[in-house]
C-alpha positions as CSV (number, residue, x, y, z in Angstrom):
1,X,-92.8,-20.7,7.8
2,X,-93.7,-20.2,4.1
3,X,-89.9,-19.3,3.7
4,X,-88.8,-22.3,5.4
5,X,-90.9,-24.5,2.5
6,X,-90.0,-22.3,0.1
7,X,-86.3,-23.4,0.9
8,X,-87.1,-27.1,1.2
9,X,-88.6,-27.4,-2.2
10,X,-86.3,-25.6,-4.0
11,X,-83.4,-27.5,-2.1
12,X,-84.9,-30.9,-3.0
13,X,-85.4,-29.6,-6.6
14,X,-82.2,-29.5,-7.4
15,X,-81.6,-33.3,-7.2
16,X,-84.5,-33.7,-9.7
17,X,-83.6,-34.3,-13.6
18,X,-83.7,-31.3,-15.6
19,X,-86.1,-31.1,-19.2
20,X,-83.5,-30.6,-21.6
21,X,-84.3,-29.2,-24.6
22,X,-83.5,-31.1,-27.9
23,X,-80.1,-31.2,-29.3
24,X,-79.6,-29.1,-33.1
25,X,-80.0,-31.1,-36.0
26,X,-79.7,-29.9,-39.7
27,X,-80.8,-31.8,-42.5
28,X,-78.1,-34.3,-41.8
29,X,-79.7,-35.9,-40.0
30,X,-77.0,-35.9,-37.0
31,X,-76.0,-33.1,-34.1
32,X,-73.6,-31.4,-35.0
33,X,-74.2,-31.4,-38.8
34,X,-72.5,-34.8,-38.6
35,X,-69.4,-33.7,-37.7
36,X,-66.8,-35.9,-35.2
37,X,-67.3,-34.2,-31.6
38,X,-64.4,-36.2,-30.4
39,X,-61.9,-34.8,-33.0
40,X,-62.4,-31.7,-32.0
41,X,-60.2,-32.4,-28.8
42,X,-57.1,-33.5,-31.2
43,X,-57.2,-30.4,-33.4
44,X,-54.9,-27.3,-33.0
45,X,-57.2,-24.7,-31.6
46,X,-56.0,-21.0,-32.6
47,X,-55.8,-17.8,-30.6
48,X,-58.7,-15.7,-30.5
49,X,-59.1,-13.8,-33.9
50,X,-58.6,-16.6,-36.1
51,X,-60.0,-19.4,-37.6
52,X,-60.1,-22.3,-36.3
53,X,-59.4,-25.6,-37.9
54,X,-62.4,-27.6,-40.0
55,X,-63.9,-29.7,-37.9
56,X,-63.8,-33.5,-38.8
57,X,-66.3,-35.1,-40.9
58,X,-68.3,-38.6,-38.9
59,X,-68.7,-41.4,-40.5
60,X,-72.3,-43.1,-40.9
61,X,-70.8,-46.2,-39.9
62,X,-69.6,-45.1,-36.7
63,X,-72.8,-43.1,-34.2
64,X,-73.9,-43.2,-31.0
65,X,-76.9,-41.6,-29.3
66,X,-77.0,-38.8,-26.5
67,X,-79.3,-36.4,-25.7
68,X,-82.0,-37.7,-28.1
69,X,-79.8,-37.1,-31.0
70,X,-77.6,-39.1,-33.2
71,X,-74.0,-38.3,-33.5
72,X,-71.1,-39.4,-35.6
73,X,-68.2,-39.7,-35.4
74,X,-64.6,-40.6,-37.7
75,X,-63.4,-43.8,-36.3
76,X,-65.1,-46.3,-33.7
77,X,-62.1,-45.1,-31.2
78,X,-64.1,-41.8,-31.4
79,X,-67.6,-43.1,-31.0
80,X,-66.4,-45.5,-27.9
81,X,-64.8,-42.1,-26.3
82,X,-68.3,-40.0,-26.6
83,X,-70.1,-43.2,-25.2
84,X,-67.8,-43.4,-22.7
85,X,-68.1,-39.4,-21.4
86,X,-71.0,-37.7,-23.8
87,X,-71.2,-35.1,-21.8
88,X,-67.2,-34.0,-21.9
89,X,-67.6,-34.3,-25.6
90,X,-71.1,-33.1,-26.7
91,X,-70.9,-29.5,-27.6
92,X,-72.3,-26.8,-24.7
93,X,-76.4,-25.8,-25.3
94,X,-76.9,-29.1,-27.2
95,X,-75.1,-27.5,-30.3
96,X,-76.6,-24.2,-30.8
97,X,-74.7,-21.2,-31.2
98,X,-73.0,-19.9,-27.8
99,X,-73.7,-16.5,-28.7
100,X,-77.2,-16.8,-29.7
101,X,-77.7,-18.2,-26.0
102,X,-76.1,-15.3,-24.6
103,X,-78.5,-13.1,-26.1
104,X,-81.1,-15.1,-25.0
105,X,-82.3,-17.3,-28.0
106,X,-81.6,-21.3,-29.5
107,X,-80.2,-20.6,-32.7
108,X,-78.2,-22.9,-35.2
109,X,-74.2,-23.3,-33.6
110,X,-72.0,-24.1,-37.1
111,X,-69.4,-27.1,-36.5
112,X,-66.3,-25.3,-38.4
113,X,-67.1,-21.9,-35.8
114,X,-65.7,-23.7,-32.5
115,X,-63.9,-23.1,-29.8
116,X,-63.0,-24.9,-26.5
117,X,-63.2,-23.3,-23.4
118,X,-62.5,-24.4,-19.8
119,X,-62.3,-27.9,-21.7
120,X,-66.0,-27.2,-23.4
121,X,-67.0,-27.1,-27.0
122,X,-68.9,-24.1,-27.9
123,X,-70.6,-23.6,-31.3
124,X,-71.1,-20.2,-32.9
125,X,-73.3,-19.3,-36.1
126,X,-71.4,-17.3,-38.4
127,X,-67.8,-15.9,-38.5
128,X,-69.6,-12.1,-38.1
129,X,-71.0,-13.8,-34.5
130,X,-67.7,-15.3,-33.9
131,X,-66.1,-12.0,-33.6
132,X,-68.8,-10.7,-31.4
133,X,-68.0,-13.8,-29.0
134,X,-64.8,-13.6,-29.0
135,X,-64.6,-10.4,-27.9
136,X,-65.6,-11.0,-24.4
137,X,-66.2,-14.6,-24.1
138,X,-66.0,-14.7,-20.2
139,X,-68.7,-11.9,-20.3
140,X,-70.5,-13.5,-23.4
141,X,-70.6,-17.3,-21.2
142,X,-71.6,-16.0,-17.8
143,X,-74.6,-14.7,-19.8
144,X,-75.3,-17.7,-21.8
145,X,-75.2,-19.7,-18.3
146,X,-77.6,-17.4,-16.7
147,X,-79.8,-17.6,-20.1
148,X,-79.4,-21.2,-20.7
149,X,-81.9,-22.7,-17.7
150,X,-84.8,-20.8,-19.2
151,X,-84.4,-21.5,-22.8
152,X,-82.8,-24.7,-23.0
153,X,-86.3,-26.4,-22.7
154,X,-87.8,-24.5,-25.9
155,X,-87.7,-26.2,-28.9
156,X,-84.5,-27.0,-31.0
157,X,-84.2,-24.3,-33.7
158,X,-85.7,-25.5,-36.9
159,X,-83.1,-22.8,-38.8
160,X,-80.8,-23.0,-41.6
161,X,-76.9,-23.0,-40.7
162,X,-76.5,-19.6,-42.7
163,X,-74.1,-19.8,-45.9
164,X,-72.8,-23.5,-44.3
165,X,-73.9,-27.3,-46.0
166,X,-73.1,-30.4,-44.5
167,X,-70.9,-32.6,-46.4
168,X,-70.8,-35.1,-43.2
169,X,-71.2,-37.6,-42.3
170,X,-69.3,-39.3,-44.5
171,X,-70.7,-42.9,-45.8
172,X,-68.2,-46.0,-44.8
């Protein structure tokens, strides 16, 4: 009998909102350091082992909220396309590194260390970390997937973007 509750509570869980944790913000002021989430669909992304494109400064003139956060974006196109589908745009483990999650911990994701992957933005922390990623990102998400649950309700990290300053968003 106790299993048969069990069950019922955990099946009728899972229609109940999660707590999600805060999304990263730096000094900016904005997720993502106040880059444009959106323009990160339109960029070339390059094979694994190479860097990828900057990302796209936002535009203080141009935000919309999600998540608790403020984000920013280059154009109003851009903003209207995040409001439209935030969660197709906003960057996976509200914009800390991907790494970081896999190991088990919320630390800082740097907007110019990105990748898309099964049409999802992941963030990484440094280009050292980036390596590490890429070198078994199926293996390096199915743990951050399996970590993500228990830590995404813990604070947003507090930390410094190491060796990286904003110079978004830009002011219209």
């Amino acid at each position: 009998m106790k299993r048969v509750l069990f069950a019922a509570l955990a099946a009728a869980s899972f229609g109940l909102p999660a707590f999600a944790g805060d999304q990263y913000v730096d000094t900016t002021g904005f997720a993502v350091s106040g880059y444009d989430v959106v323009a990160y669909r339109d960029l070339a992304q390059n094979p694994v082992g190479t860097a990828q494109p900057a990302a796209v400064p936002g535009n203080a003139d141009f935000t919309a909220d999600f998540n608790g956060s403020t984000f920013a974006f280059s154009s109003a196109e851009n903003r209207d396309k995040f409001a439209a589908n935030p969660d197709f745009y906003a960057p996976q483990y509200d914009g800390h590194c991907a790494y970081g999650v896999s190991k088990g911990g919320k630390v800082p994701g740097n907007p110019n260390l990105w990748r898309i992957v099964d049409d999802k933005l992941y963030l990484n922390i440094t280009k050292n970390v980036v390596g590490f990623w890429e070198e078994d990102i199926p293996g390096n998400l199915n743990l951050a997937e399996g970590n993500w649950p228990e830590i995404e309700p813990a604070n947003a990290s507090d930390s410094p973007i190491p060796n990286f300053t904003s110079t978004a968003p830009e002011k219209g």
